[in-house]
PAZA-417737 format. One record per atom (N, C-alpha, C): residue in one letter; x, y, z. Coordinates in steps of 0.02 Angstrom, whole numbers, padded with zeros to 5 digits, always signed. Layout:
<pts>
AXYZ/...
</pts>
This chain:
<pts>
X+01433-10350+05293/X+01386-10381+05246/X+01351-10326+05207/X+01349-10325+05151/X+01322-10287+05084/X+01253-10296+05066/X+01184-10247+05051/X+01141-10232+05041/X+01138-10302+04985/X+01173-10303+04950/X+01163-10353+04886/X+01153-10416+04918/X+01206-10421+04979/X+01179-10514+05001/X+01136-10518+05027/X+01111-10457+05075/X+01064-10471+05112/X+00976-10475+05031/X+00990-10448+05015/X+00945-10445+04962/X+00931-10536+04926/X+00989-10558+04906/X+00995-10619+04891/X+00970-10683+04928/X+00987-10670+04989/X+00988-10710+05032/X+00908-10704+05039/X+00876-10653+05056/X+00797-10649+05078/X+00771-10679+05013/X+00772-10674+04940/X+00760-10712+04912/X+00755-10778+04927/X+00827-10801+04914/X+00846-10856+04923/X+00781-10927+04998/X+00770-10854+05029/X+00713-10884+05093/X+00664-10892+05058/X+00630-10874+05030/X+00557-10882+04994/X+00555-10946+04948/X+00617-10943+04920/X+00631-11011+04868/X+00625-11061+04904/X+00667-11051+04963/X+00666-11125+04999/X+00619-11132+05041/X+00577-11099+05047/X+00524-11124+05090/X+00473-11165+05070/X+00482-11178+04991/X+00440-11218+04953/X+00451-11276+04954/X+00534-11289+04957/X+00562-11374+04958/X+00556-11386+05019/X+00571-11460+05018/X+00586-11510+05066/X+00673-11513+05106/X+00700-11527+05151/X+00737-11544+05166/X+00786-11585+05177/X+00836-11591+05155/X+00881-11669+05176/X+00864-11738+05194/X+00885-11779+05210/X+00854-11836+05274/X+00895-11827+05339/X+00876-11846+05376/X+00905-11854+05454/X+00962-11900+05440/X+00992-11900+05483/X+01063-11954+05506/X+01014-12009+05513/X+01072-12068+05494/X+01040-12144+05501/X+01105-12179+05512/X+01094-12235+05568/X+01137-12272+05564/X+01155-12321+05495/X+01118-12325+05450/X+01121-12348+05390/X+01199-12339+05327/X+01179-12261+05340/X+01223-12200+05298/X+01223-12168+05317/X+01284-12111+05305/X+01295-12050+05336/X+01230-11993+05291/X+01232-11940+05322/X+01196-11879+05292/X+01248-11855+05275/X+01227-11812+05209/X+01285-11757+05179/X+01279-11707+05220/X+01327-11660+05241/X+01305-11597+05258/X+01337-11548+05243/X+01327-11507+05205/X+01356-11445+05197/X+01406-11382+05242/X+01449-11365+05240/X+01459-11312+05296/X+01506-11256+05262/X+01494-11170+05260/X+01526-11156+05238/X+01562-11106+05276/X+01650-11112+05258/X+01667-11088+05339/X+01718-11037+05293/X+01761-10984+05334/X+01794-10947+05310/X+01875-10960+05332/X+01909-10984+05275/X+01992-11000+05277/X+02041-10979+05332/X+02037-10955+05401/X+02084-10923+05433/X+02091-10972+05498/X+02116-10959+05523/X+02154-11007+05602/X+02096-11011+05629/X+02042-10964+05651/X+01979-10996+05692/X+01924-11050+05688/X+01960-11057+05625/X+01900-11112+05599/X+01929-11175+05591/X+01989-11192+05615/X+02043-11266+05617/X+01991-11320+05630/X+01949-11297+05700/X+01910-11366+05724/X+01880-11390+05692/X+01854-11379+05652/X+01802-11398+05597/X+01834-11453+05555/X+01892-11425+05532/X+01943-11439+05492/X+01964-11513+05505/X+01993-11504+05580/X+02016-11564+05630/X+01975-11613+05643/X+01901-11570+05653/X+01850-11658+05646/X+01827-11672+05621/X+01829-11654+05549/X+01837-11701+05484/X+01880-11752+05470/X+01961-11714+05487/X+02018-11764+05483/X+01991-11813+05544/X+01984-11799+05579/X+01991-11837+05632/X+01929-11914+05660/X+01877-11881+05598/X+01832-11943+05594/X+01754-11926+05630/X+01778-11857+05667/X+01741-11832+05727/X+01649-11827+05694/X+01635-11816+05657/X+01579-11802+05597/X+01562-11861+05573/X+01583-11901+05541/X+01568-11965+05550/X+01560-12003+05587/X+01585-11997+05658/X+01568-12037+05711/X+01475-12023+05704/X+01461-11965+05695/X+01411-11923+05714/X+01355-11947+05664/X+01384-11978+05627/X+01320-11998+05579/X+01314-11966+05496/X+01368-11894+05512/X+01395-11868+05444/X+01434-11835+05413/X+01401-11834+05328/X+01479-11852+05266/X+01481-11763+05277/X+01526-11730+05294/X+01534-11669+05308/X+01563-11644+05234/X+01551-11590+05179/X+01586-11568+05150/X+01595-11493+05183/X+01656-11471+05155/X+01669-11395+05195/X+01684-11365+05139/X+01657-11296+05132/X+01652-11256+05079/X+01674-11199+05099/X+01743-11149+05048/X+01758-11083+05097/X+01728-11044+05059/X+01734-10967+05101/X+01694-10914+05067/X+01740-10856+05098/X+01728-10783+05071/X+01772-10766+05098/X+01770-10718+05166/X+01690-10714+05181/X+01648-10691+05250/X+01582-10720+05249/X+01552-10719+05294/X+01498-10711+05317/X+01439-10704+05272/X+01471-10620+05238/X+01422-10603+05203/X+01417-10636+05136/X+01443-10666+05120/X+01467-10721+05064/X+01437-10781+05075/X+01445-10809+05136/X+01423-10882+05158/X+01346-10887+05150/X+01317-10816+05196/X+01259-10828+05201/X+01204-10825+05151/X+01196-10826+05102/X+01163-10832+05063/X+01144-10900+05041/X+01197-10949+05041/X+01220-11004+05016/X+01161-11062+05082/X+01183-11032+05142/X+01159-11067+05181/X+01071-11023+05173/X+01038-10991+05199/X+00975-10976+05159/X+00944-11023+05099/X+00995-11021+05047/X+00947-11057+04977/X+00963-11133+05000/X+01013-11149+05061/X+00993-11231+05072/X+01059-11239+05034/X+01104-11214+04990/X+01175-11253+04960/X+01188-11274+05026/X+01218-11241+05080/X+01240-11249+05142/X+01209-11256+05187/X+01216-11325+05231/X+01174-11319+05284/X+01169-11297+05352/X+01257-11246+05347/X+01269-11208+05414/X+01332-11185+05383/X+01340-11126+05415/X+01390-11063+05392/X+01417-11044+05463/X+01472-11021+05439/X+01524-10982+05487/X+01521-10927+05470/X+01520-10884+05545/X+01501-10790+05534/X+01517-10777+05609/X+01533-10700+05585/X+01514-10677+05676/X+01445-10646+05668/X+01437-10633+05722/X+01393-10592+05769/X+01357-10533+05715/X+01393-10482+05715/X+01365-10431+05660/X+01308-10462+05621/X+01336-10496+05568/X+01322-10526+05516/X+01256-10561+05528/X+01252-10603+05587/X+01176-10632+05606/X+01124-10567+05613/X+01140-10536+05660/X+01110-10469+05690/X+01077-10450+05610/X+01119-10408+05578/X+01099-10393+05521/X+01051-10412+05491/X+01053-10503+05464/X+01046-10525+05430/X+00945-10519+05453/X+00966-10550+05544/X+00878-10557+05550/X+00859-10507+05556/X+00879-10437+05560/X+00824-10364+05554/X+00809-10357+05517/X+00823-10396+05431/X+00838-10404+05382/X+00749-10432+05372/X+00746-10493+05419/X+00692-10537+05404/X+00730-10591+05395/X+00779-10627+05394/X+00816-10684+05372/X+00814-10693+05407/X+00777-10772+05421/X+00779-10797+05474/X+00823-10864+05488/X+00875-10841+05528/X+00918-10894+05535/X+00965-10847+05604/X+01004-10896+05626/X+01018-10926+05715/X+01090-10955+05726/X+01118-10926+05790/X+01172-10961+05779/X+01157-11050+05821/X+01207-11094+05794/X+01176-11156+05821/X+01243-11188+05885/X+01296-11148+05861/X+01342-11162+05908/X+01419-11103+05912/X+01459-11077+05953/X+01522-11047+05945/X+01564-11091+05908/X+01641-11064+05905/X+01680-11093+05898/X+01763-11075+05921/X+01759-11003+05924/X+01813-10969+05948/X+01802-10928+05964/X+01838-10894+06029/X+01836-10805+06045/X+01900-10796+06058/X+01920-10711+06079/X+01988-10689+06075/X+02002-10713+06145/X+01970-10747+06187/X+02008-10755+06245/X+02085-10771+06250/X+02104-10811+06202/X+02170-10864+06198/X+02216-10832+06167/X+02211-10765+06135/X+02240-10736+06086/X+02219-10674+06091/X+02214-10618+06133/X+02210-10557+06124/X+02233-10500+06077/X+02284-10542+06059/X+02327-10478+06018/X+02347-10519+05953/X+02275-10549+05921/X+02291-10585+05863/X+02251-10537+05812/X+02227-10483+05801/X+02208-10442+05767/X+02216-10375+05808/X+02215-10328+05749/X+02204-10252+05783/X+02225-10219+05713/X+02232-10148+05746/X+02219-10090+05685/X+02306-10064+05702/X+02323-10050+05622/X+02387-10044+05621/X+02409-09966+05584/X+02453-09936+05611/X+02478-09882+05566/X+02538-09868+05568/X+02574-09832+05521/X+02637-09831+05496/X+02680-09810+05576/X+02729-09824+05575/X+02791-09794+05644/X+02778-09721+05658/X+02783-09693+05601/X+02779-09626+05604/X+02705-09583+05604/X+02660-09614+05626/X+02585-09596+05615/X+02558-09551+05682/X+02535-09494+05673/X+02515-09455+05745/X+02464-09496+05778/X+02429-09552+05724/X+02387-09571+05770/X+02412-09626+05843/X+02362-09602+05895/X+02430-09625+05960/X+02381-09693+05988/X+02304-09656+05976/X+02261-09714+06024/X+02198-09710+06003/X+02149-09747+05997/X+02065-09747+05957/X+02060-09675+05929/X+02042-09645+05983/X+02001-09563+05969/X+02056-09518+05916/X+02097-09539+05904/X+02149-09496+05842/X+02095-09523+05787/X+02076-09597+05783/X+02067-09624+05713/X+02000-09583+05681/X+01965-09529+05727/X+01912-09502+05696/X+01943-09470+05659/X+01884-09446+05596/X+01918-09417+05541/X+01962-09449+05483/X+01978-09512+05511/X+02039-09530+05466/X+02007-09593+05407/X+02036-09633+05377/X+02021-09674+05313/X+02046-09745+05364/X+02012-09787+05378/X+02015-09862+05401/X+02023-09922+05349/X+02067-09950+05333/X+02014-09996+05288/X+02022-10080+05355/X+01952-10104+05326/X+01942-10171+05361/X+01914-10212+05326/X+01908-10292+05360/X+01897-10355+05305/X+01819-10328+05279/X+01759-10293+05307/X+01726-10285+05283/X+01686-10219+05311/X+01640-10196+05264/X+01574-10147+05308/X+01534-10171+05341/X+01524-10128+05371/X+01470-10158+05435/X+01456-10238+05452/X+01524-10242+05483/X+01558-10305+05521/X+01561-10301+05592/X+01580-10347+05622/X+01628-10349+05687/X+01691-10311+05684/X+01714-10292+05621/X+01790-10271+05632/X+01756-10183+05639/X+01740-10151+05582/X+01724-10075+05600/X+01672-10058+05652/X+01618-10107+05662/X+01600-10086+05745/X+01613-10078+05807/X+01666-10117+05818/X+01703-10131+05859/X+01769-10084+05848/X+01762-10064+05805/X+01826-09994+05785/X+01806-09939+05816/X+01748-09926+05792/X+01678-09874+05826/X+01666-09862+05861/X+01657-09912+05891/X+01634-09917+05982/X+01687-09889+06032/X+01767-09888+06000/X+01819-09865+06047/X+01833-09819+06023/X+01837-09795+05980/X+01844-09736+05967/X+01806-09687+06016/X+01745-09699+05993/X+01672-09640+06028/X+01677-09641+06110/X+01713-09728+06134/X+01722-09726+06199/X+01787-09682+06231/X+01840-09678+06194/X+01900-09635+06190/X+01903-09560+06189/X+01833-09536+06175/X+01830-09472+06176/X+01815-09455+06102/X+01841-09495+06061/X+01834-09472+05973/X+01753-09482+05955/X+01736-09456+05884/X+01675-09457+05847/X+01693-09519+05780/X+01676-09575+05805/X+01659-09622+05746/X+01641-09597+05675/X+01572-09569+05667/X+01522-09549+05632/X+01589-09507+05566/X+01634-09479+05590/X+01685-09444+05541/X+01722-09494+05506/X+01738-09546+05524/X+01778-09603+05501/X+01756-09638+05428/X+01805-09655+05380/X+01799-09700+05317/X+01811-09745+05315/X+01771-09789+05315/X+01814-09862+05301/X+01804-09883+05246/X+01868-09909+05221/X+01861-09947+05158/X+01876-10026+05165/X+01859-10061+05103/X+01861-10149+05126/X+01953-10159+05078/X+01959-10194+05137/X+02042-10217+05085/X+02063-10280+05139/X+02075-10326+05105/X+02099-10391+05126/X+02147-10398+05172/X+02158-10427+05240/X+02192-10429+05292/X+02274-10422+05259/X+02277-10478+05209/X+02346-10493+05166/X+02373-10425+05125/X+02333-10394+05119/X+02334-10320+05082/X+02349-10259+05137/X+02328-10266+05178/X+02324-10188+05261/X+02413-10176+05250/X+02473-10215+05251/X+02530-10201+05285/X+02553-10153+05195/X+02541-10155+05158/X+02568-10131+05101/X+02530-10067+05113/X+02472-10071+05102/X+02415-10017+05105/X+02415-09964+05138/X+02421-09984+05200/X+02482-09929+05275/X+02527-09884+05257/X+02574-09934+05240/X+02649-09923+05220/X+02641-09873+05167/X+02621-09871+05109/X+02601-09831+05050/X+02556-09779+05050/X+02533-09764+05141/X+02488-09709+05152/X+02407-09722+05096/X+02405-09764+05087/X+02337-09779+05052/X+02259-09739+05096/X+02293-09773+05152/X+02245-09766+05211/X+02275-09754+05279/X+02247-09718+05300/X+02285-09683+05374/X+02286-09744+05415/X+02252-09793+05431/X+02258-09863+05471/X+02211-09918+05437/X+02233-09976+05469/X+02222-10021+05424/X+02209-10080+05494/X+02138-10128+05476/X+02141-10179+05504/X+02167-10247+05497/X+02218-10288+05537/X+02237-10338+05519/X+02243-10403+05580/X+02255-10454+05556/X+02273-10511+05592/X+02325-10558+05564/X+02335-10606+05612/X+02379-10638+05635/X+02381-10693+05568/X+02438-10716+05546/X+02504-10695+05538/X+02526-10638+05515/X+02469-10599+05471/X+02507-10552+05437/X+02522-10508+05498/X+02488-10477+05557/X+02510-10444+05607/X+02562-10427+05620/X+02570-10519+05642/X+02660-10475+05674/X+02697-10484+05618/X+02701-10493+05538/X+02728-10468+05514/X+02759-10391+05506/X+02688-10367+05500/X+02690-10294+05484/X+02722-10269+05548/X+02711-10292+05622/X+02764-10249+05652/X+02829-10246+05680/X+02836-10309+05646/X+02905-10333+05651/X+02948-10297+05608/X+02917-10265+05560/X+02937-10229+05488/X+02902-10148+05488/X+02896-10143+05563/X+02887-10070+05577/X+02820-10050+05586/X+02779-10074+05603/X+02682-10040+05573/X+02687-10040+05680/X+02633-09989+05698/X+02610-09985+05771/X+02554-10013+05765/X+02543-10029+05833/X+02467-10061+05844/X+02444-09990+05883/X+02380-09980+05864/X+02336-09920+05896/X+02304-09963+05954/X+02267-10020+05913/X+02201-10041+05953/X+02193-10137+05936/X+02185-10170+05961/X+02170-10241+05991/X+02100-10238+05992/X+02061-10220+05925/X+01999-10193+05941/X+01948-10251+05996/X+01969-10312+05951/X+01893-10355+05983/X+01922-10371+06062/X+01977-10403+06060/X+01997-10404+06149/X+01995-10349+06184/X+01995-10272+06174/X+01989-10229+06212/X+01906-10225+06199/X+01865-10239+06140/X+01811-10223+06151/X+01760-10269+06190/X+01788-10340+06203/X+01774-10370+06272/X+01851-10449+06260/X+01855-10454+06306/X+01898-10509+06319/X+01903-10578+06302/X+01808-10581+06271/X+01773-10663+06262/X+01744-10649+06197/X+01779-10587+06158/X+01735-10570+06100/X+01744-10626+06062/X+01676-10660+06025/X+01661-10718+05977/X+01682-10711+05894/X+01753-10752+05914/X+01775-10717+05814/X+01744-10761+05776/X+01714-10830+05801/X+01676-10882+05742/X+01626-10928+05767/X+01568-10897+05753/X+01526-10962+05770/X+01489-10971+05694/X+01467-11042+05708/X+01414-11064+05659/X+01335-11070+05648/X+01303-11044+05605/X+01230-11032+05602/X+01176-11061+05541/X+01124-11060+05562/X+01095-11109+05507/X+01005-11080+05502/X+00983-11112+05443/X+00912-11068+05460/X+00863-11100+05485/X+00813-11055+05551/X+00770-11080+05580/X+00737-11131+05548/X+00718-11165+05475/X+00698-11198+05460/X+00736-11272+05479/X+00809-11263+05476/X+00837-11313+05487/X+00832-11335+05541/X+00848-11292+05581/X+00846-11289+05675/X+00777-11331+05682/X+00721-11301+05680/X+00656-11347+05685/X+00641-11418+05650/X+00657-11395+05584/X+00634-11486+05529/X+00681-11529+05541/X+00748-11522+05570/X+00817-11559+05558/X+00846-11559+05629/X+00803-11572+05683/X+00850-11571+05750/X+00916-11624+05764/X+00886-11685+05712/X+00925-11738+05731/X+01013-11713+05681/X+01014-11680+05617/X+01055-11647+05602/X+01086-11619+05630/X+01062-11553+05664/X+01082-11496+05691/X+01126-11539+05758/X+01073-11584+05803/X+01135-11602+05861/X+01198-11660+05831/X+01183-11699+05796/X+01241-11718+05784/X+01276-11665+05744/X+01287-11615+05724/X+01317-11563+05705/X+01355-11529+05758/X+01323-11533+05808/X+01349-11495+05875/X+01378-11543+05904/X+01380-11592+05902/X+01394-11647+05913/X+01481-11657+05925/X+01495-11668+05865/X+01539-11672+05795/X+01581-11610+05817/X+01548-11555+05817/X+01596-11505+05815/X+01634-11517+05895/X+01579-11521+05955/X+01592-11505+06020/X+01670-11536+06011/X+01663-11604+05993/X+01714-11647+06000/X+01783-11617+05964/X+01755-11582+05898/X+01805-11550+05867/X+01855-11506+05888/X+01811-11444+05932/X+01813-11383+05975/X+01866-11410+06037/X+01845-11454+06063/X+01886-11486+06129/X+01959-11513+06111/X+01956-11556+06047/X+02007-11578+06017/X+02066-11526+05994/X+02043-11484+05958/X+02076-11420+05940/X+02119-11394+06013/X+02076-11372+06056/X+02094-11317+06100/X+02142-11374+06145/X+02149-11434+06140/X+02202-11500+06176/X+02255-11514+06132/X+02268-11471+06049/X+02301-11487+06030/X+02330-11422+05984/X+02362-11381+06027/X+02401-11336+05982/X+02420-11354+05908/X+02470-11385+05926/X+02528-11420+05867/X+02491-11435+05797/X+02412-11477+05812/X+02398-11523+05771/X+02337-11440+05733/X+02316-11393+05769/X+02282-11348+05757/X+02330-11315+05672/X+02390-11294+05708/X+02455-11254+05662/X+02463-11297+05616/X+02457-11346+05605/X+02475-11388+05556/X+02412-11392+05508/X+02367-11420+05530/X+02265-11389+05486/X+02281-11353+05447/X+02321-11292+05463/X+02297-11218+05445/X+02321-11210+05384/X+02362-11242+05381/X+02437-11262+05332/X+02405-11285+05264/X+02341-11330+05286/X+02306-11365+05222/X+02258-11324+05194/X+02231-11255+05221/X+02199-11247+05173/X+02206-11157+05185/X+02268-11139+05208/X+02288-11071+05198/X+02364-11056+05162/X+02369-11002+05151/X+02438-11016+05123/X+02518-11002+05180/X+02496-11017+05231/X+02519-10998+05302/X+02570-11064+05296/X+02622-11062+05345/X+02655-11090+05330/X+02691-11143+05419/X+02679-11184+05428/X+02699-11191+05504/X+02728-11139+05541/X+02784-11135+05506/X+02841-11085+05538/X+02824-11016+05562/X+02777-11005+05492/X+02728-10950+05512/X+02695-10939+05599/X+02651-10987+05597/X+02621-10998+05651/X+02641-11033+05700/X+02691-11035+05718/X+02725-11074+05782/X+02725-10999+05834/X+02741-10940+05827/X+02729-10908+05870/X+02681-10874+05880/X+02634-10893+05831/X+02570-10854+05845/X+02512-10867+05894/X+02503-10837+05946/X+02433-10849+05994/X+02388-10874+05955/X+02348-10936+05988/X+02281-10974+05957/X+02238-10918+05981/X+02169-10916+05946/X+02117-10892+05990/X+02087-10959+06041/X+02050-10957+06093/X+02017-11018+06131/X+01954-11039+06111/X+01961-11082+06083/X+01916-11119+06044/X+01859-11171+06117/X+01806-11136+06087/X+01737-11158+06121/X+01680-11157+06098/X+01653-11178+06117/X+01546-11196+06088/X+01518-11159+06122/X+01548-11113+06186/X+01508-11095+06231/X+01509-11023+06189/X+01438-10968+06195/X+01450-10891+06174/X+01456-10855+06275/X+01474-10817+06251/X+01502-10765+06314/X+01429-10705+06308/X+01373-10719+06329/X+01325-10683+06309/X+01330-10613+06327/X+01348-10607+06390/X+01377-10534+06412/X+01399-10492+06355/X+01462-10520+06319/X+01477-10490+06258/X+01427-10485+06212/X+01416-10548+06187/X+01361-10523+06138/X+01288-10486+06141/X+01276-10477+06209/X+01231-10416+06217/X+01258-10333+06215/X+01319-10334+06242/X+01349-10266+06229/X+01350-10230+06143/X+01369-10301+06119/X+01386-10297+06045/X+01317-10278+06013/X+01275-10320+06027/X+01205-10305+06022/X+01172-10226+06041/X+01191-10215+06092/X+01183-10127+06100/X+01216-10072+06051/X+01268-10085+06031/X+01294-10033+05972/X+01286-10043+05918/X+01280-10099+05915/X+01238-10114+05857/X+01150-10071+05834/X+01119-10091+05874/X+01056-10038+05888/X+01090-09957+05872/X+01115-09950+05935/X+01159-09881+05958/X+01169-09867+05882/X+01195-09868+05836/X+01231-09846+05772/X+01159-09845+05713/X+01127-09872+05723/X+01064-09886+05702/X+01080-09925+05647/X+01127-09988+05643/X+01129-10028+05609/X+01072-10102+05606/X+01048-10090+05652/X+00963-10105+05645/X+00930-10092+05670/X+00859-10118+05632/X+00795-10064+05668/X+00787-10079+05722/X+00761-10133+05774/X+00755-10175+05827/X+00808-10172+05860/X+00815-10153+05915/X+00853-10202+05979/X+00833-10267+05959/X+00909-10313+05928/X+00906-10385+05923/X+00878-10415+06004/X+00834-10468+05984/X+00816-10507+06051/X+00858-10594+06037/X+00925-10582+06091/X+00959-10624+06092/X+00939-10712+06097/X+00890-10696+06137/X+00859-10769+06163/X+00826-10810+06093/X+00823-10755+06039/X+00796-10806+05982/X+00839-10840+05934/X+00926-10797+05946/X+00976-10808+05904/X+01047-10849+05923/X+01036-10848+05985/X+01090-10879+06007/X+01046-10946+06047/X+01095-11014+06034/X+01076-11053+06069/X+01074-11078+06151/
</pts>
């Protein structure tokens, strides 16, 4: 996430603290609700209990809005367009050292189910062998100061290497296997499908960053701002609601997950028939996200030691 959103977004808080809020769910009519989530396989459930009626059972008219991270979404949800966003971890952290005050309200996926559905890739012929080579070298990943280059960071420095030497640049998951290949960049972060493309067509995996950097690492939960959380409880749980049902549904239905993905990526079944799901849950793995929370500090990517108990539900 970029100085510019976070800038936007803290605006965006002051504006809305002047208006009013939505209405509650009514058995009458549904509530609209906003959600803005990011296009890739972890975010199917959402997807699924919409199709599936799961949100309406709940009391509401769900629209889903994509973006293309976190740091994109969140702004949207701040000025109130959205009334809950999809992000990881980083991205919250950030956002409240920031002063933005907003929370996650529920998970949705971690790498448990899928370990080796992202990682960092480099050409066949690359000296680099394992983390601690990648000091010194040019990374590119979906974003700066994310989950993807902290978690790059963290193994490296644990490997014996110096992070602090490392470049990362931002280049689109769909973009890493060309980018590699063309020596653009000494390694490159990517995921699944393009993954095992690229190494089916020759690219090495160095590193499995988020499953080696814990096993339950959280690739998607959803968050919303403390204002909502407090003025809008009856929202927020049928939101959790809605999803739980979604989340459960998903992770009982492979087949019907691969097929979602189909509608609003350019992925293709066939694509994804051999690809590992991640395990889709509501629950966070706090263990992890306190570790994550330490290097985070550790790197001095914020001022505060985040205090978890205010951000996670």
């Amino acid at each position: 996430m970029n100085k510019r959103f976070l800038a936007l977004a803290a605006l965006s808080a002051l504006l809305l603290s002047a208006c009013g809020g939505p209405a509650e769910p009514s058995a009458d009519s549904p509530t609209k609700v906003t959600a803005g989530v990011i296009p890739i396989v972890d975010s199917a459930p959402i997807w699924l209990g919409k199709e599936k009626g799961f949100f309406a059972e709940e009391g509401l008219d769900l629209d889903i809005k994509t973006g293309s991270g976190g740091g994109a979404i969140l702004p949207a949800v701040v000025s109130g367009s959205y009334d809950f966003g999809m992000g990881n971890t980083v991205s919250v952290l950030l956002a409240r050292d920031k002063g933005i005050d907003v929370k996650f309200v529920s998970n949705e996926a971690t790498t448990a189910g899928a370990p080796k559905s992202q990682a960092v890739i480099v050409p066949n012929d690359s000296p680099i062998k394992k983390p601690a080579d990648l000091a010194g070298k040019t990374v590119a990943v979906l974003g700066i100061s994310g989950s993807v280059d902290t978690t790059i960071r963290a193994l490296v420095d644990a490997d014996g290497g110096d992070s602090s030497t490392m470049k990362f640049v931002e280049i689109a998951p769909s973009e890493v296997q060309a980018a590699v290949e063309k020596k653009q960049v000494d390694a490159g972060w990517i995921l699944a499908p393009f993954l095992q493309k690229a190494v089916a067509e020759g690219s090495r995996v160095v590193t499995y960053n988020f499953s080696e950097f814990s096993p339950n690492f959280t690739l998607a939960g959803y968050f919303a701002t403390n204002d909502t959380v407090k003025n809008r409880p009856k929202v927020v749980e049928s939101f959790n609601k809605a999803l739980a049902k979604s989340v459960a549904y998903a992770q009982e239905h492979p087949d019907e997950v691969r097929e979602i993905v189909t509608t609003y990526t350019k992925n293709t079944v066939e694509q994804l028939e051999t690809m590992d799901l991640p395990t889709f849950t509501v629950d966070f793995d706090m263990e992890a996200e306190a570790k994550l929370a330490d290097v985070v500090h550790k790197y001095g990517m914020v001022k505060q030691k985040p205090e978890l108990e205010k951000i996670f539900p």
